[in-house]
MILOBA-955691 format. One line per field, with one value per residue (C-alpha): residue number from 1; x, y, z. Coordinates in steps of 0.1 Angstrom, whole numbers, plus 5000, padded with zeros to 4 digits. Each point is the difference from the previous one (the first is absolute). Example, Ala and Ser with C-alpha at 12.3 -4.5 7.8 and 13.67 -1.06 7.14 Angstrom:
2
nr	[1 / 2]
u	[5123 / 5014]
v	[4955 / 5034]
w	[5078 / 4993]
//
This chain:
415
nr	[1 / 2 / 3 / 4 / 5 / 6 / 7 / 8 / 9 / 10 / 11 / 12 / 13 / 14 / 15 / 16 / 17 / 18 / 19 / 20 / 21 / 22 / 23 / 24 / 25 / 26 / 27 / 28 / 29 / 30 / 31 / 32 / 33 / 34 / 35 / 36 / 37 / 38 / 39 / 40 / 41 / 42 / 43 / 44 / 45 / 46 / 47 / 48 / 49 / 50 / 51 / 52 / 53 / 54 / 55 / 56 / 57 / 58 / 59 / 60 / 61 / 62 / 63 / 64 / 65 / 66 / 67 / 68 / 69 / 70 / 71 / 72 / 73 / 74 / 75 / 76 / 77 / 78 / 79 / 80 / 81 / 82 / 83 / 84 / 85 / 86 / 87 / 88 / 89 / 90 / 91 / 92 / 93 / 94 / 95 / 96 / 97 / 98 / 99 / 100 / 101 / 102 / 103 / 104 / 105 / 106 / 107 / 108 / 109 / 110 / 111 / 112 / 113 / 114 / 115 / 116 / 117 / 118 / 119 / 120 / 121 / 122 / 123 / 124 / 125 / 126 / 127 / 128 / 129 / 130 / 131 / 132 / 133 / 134 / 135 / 136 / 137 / 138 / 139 / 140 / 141 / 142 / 143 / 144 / 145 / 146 / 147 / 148 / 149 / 150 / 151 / 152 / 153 / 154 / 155 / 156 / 157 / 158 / 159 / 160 / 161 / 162 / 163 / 164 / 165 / 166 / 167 / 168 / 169 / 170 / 171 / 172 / 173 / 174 / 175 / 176 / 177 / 178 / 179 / 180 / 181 / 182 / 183 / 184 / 185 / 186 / 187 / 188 / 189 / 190 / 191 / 192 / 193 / 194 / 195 / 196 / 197 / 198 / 199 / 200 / 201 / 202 / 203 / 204 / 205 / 206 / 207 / 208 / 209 / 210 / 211 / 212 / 213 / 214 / 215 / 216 / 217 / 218 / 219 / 220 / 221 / 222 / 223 / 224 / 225 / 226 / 227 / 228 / 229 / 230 / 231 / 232 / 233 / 234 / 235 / 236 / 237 / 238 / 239 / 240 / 241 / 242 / 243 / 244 / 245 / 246 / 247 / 248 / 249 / 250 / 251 / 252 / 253 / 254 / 255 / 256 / 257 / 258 / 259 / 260 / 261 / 262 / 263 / 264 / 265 / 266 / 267 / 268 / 269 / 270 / 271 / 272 / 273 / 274 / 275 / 276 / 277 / 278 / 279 / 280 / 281 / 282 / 283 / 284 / 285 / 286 / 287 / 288 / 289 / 290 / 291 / 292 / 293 / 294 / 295 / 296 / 297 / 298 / 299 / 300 / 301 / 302 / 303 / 304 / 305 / 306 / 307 / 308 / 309 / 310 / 311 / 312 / 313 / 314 / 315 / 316 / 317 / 318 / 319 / 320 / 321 / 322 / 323 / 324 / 325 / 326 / 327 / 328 / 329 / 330 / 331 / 332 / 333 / 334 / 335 / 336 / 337 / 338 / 339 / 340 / 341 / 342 / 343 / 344 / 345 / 346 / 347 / 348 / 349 / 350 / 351 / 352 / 353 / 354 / 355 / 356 / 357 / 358 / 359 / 360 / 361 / 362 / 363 / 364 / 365 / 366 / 367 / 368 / 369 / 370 / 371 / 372 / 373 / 374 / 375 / 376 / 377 / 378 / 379 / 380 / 381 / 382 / 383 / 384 / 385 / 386 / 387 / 388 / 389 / 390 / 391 / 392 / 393 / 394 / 395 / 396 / 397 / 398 / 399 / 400 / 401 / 402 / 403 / 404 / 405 / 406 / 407 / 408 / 409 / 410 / 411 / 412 / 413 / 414 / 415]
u	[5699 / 5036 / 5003 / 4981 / 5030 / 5006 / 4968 / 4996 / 5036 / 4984 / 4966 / 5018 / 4991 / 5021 / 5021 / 4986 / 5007 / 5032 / 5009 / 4981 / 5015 / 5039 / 4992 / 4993 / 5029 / 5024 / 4986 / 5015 / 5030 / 5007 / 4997 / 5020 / 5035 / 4994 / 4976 / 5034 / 5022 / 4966 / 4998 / 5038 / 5005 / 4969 / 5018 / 5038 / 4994 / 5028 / 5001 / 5029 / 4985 / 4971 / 5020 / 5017 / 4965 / 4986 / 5033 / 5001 / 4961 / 5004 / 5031 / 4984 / 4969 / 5024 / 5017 / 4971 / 4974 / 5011 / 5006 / 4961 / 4986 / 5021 / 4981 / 4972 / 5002 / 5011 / 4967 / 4977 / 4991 / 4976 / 5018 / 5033 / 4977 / 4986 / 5030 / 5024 / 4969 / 5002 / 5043 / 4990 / 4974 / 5025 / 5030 / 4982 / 4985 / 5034 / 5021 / 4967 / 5009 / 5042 / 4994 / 4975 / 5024 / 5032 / 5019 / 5035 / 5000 / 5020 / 4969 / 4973 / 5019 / 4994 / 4969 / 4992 / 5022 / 4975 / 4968 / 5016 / 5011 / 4960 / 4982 / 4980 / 4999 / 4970 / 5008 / 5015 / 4973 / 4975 / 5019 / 5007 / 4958 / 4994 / 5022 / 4984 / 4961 / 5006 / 5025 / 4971 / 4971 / 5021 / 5002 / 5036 / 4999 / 4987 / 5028 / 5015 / 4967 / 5003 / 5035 / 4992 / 4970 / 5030 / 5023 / 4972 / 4988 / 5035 / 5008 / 4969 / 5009 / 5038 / 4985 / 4973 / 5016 / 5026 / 4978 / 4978 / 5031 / 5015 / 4970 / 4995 / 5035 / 4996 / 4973 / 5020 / 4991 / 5025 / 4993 / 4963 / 5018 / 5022 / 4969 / 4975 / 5027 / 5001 / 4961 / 4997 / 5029 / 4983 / 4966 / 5007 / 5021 / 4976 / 4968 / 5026 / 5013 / 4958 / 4994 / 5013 / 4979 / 5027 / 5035 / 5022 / 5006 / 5032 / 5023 / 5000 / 5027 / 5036 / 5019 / 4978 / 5008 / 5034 / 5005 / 4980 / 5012 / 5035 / 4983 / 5000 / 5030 / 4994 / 5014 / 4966 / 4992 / 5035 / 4990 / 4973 / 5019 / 5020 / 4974 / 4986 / 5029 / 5006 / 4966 / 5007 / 5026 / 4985 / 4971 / 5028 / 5020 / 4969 / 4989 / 5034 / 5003 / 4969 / 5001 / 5036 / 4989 / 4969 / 5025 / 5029 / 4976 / 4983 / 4967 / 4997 / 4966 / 4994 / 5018 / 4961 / 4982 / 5027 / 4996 / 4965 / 4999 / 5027 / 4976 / 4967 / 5014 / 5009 / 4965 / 4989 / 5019 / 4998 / 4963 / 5000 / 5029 / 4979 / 4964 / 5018 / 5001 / 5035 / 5011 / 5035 / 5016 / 5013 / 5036 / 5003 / 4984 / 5024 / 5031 / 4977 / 4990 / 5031 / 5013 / 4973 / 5007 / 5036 / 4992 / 4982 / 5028 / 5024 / 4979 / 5003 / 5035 / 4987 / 4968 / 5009 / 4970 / 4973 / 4974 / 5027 / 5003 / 4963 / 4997 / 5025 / 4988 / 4966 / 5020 / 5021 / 4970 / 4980 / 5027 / 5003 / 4963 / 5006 / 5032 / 4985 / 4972 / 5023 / 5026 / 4975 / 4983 / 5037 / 5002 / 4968 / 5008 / 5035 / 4996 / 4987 / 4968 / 5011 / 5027 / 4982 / 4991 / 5038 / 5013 / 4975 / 5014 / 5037 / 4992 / 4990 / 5029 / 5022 / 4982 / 5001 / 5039 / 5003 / 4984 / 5015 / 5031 / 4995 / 4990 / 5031 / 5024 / 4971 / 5010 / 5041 / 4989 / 4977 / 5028 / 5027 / 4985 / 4964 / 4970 / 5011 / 5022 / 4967 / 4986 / 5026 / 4998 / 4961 / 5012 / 5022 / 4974 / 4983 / 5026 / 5006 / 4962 / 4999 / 5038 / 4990 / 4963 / 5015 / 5027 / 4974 / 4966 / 5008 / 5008 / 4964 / 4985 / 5007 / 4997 / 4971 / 4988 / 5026 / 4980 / 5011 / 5014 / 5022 / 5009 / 5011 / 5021 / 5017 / 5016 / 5029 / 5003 / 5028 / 4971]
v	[5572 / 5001 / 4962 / 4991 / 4991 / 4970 / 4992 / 4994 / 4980 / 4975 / 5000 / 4985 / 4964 / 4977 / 5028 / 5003 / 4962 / 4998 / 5032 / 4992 / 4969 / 5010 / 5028 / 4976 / 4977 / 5031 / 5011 / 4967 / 5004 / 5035 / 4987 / 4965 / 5012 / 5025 / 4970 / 4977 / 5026 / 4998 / 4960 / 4995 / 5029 / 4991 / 4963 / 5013 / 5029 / 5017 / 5015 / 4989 / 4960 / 5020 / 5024 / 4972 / 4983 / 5032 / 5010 / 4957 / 5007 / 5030 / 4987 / 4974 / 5017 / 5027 / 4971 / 4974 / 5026 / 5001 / 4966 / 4992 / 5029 / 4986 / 4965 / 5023 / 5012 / 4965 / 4976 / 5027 / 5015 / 4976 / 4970 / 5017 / 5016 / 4969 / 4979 / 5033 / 5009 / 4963 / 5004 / 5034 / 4984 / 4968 / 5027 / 5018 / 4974 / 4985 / 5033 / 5001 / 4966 / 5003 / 5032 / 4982 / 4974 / 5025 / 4987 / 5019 / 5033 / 4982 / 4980 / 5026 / 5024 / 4969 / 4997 / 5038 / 4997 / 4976 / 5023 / 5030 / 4975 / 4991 / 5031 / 5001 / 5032 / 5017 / 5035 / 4994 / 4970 / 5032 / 5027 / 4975 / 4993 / 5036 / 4998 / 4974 / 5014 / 5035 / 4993 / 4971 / 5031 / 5027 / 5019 / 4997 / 5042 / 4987 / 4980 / 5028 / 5003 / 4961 / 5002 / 5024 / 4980 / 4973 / 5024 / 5011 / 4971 / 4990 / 5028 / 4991 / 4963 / 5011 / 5027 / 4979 / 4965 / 5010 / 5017 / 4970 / 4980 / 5020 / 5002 / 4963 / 4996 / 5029 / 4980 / 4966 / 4984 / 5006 / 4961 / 5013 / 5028 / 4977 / 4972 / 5032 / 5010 / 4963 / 4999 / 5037 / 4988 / 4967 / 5009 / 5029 / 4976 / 4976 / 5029 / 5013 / 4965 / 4990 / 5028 / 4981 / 5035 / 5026 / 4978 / 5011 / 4971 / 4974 / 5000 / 4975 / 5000 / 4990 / 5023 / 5032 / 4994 / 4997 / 5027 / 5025 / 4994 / 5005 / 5034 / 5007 / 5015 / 5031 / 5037 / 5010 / 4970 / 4999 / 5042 / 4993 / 4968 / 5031 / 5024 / 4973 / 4993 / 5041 / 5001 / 4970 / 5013 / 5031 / 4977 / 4988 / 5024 / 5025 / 4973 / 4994 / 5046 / 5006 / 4981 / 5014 / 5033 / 4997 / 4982 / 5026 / 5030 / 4977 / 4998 / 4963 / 4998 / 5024 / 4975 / 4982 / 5030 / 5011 / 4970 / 5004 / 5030 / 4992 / 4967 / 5020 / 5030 / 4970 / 4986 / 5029 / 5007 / 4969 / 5002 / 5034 / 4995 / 4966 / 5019 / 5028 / 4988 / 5016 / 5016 / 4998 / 4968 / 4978 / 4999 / 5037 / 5002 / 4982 / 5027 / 5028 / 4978 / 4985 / 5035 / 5007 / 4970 / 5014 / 5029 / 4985 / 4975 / 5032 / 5024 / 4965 / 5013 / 5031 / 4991 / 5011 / 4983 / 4972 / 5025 / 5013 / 4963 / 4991 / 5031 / 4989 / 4963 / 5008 / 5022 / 4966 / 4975 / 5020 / 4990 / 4965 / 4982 / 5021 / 4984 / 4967 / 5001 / 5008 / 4973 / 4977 / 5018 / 5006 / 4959 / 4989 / 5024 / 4985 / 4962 / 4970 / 4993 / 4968 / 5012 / 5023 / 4979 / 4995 / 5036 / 5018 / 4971 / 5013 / 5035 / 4990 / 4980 / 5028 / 5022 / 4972 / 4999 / 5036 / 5001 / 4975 / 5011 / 5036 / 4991 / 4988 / 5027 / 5027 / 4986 / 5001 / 5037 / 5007 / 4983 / 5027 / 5030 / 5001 / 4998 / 5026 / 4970 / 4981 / 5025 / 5008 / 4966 / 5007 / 5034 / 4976 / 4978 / 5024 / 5019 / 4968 / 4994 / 5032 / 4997 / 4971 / 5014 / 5030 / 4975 / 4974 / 5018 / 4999 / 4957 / 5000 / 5024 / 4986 / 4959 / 4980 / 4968 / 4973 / 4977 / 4963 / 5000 / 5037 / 4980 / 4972 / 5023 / 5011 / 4973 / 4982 / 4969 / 4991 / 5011]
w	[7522 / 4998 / 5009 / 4969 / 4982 / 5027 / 5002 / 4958 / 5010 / 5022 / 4982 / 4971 / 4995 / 5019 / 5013 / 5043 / 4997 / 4995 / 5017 / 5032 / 5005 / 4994 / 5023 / 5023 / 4999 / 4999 / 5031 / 5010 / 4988 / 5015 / 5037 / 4991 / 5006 / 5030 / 5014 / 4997 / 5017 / 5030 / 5003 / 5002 / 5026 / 5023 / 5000 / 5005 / 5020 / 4977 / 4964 / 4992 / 4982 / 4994 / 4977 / 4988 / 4991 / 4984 / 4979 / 4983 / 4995 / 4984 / 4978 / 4986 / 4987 / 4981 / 4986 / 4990 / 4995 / 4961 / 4994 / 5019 / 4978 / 4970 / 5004 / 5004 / 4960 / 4987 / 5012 / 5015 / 5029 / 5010 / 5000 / 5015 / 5033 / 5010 / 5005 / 5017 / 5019 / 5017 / 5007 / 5013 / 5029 / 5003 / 5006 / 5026 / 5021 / 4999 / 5013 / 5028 / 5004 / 5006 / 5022 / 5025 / 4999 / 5013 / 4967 / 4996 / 4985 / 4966 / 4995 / 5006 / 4972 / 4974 / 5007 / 4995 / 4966 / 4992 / 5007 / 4979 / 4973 / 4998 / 5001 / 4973 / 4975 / 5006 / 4992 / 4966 / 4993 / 5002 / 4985 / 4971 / 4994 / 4998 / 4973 / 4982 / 5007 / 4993 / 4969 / 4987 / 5004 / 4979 / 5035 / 5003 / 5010 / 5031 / 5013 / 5019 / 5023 / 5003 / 5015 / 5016 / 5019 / 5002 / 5017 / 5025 / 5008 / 5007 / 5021 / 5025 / 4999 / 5018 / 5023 / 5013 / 4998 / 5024 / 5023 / 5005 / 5007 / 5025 / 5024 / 4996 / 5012 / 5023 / 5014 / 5005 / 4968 / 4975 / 4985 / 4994 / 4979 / 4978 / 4995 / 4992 / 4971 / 4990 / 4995 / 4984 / 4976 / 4990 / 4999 / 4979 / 4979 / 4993 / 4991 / 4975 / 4981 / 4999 / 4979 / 4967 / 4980 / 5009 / 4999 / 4972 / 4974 / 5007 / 4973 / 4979 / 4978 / 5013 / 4975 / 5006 / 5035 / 4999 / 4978 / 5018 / 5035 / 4983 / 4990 / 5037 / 5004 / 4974 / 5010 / 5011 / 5024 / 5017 / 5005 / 5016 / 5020 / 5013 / 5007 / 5022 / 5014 / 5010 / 5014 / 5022 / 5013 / 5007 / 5022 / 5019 / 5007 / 5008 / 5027 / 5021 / 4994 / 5012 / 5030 / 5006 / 5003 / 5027 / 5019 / 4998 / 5009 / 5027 / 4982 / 4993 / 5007 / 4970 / 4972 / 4999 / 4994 / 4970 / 4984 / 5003 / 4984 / 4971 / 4995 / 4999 / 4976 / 4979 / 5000 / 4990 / 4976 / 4982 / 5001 / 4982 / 4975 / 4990 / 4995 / 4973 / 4967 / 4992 / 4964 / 5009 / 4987 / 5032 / 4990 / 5000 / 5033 / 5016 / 5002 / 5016 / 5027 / 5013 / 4998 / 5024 / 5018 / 5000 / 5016 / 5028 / 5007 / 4999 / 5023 / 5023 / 5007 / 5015 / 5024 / 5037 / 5018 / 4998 / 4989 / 4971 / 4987 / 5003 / 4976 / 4974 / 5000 / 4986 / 4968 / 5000 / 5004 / 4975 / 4974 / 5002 / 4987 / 4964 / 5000 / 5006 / 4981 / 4969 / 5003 / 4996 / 4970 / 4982 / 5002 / 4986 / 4971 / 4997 / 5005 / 4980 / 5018 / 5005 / 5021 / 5018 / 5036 / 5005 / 4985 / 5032 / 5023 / 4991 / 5007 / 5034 / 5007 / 4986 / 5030 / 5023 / 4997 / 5004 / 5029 / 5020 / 4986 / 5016 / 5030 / 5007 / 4982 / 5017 / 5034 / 4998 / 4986 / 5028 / 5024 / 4983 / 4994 / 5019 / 4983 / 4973 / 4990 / 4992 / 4982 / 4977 / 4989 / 4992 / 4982 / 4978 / 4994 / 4983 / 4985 / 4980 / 4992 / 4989 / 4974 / 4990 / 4988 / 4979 / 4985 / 4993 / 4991 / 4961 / 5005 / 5017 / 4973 / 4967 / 5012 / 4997 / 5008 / 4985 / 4975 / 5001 / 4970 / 5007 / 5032 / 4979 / 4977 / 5030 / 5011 / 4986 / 4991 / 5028 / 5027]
//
């Protein structure tokens, strides 16, 4: 059976327990800002606080996600879920709290800065125990299938997070929406810090610390900080398009069944990138498939109808979970392991900032030029993925995993 290779994944000791759990939580976390955007509009009437609410929360969790997962490598997972975990349920029941209460919109964007500032790092808490299982077991090979697993999981976690929310909300209960997220999140949370088996060791000493989170910053991780950065724009930017385009050909009701399909094509592409076991070194697959990414994002430019675009998002949807199943590979191959937590949190903040970024530069674009304006922004996106993979293969190629002590010779002694 072709799914064996998951299968052996999660029937590796300790590995369903940990994986199950952060699944779980991120679940959570994938309907906790559209649930904000819900509770504050089903209060207000308007979407103007509840944008407001949603934009602080999702600020916030770009900008502290790091420094949580940072905390994260230093004392251990399991001490640093429990106490974010409990700020996390204190945030939410205190945003519930101020929007039952009518509090002004100022006040109800603070308290969603202070849910994203507390969501707890699920996704790169996982990713970061495969690393440590598989590398432990000699089956380091294997880590592409594992991200791959990470990526799908993912993937079903933000199509089926923000359908559950909608139709509570559709429904009149958009609070049940935000307080389901909240449970999801902590539960999930707490399954994951109890297993004590899977979490990667803290570090212990303050020098190798120091010096290899000044390693951080090396030409191969600030290539893949931009790659991220691209392919969050792209998100973005294909979003505000998208929707620009049913509208303009009077077709709105069809943006929901593209997106379906682009989601979909990416599920199953994910799942059948992760299940080869592929001869090609990641680095040099990256160029070929942003250029096929490219190409998508160019024929973009030349769709005439809904059906046209539904056709082109699956070549375009196909070409994203390869792309994120080797960012995260390319990192655990260049980072100190004890770095590694916070490294996957930056490459998510990196996307986060490019998407929220594009969504707004996709919107004076879409305002401008129609929703071809959008989607040359998407092209570009690409483009740039795909420059800065030919210019930097040969970084990601001949780098390794910095040693503490190669970290330490790298910095001077002014850092």
């Amino acid at each position: 059976m072709p799914s064996a290779n998951y299968r052996s994944l999660l029937r590796t000791p300790g590995a369903a327990a940990f994986f199950l759990p952060a699944s779980l939580g991120r679940a959570g976390i994938a309907m906790t800002g559209l649930s904000l955007v819900w509770l504050v509009h089903g209060r207000t009437g308007g979407f103007s606080a509840a944008g407001l609410v949603g934009g602080a929360f999702a600020a916030t969790d770009a900008l502290v996600a790091p420094q949580l997962a940072r905390l994260a490598d230093r004392f251990g997972q399991t001490r640093v879920l429990p106490p974010t975990l409990l700020a996390h349920a204190v945030a939410v029941t205190a945003l519930v709290s101020l929007v039952t209460a009518d509090a002004p919109g100022a006040l109800l964007a603070v308290g969603g800065a202070l849910v994203g500032a507390t969501v707890p790092q699920l996704g790169a808490m996982s990713a970061a125990r495969w690393a440590v299982l598989l590398r432990t077991d000699g089956r380091g090979a294997e880590l592409p299938t594992a991200f791959a697993l990470e990526s799908v999981s993912n993937a079903v976690a933000y199509l089926a997070g923000p359908m559950v929310v909608s139709a509570l909300a559709a429904s009149g209960r958009p609070s049940a929406g935000t307080l389901l997220a909240a449970s999801l999140t902590v539960a999930g949370g707490l399954a994951l810090a109890a297993r004590r088996d899977s979490a990667p060791p803290a570090t212990v000493g303050r020098d190798e610390r120091t010096h290899t989170e000044r390693a951080l910053p090396r030409a191969p991780f600030l290539l893949l900080m931009g790659l991220n950065l691209a392919i969050g724009v792209y998100f973005g930017a294909m979003q505000v398009s998208v929707t620009a385009f049913t509208v303009e050909h009077g077709a709105a009701g069809t943006a929901a069944p593209v997106f379906a399909v682009s989601g979909v094509s990416g599920l199953l592409a994910g799942w059948l990138y992760g299940l080869r076991r592929w001869r090609t070194a990641p680095a040099s697959q990256l160029l070929p498939v942003t250029a096929l990414l490219t190409l998508g994002t160019l024929l973009l430019l030349a769709v005439r109808s809904p059906l046209q675009l539904g056709l082109v998002v699956v070549l375009t949807g196909a070409a994203i979970p390869p792309l994120l199943v080797l960012f995260p590979v390319l990192t655990e191959s260049t980072v100190h392991r004890t770095v590694l937590t916070q490294a996957f949190s930056w490459l998510g903040s990196a996307s986060a900032a490019g998407s929220a970024a594009a969504a707004a530069a996709s919107g004076s674009a879409v305002d401008s030029l129609g929703s071809r304006g959008g989607f040359a922004i998407t092209a570009a996106a690409a483009g740039a993925m795909a420059l800065q993979s030919l210019f930097g293969v040969r970084a990601l190629r001949t780098t390794g995993r910095p040693s503490p002590r190669r970290a330490s010779a790298s910095v001077s002694p002014r850092d």
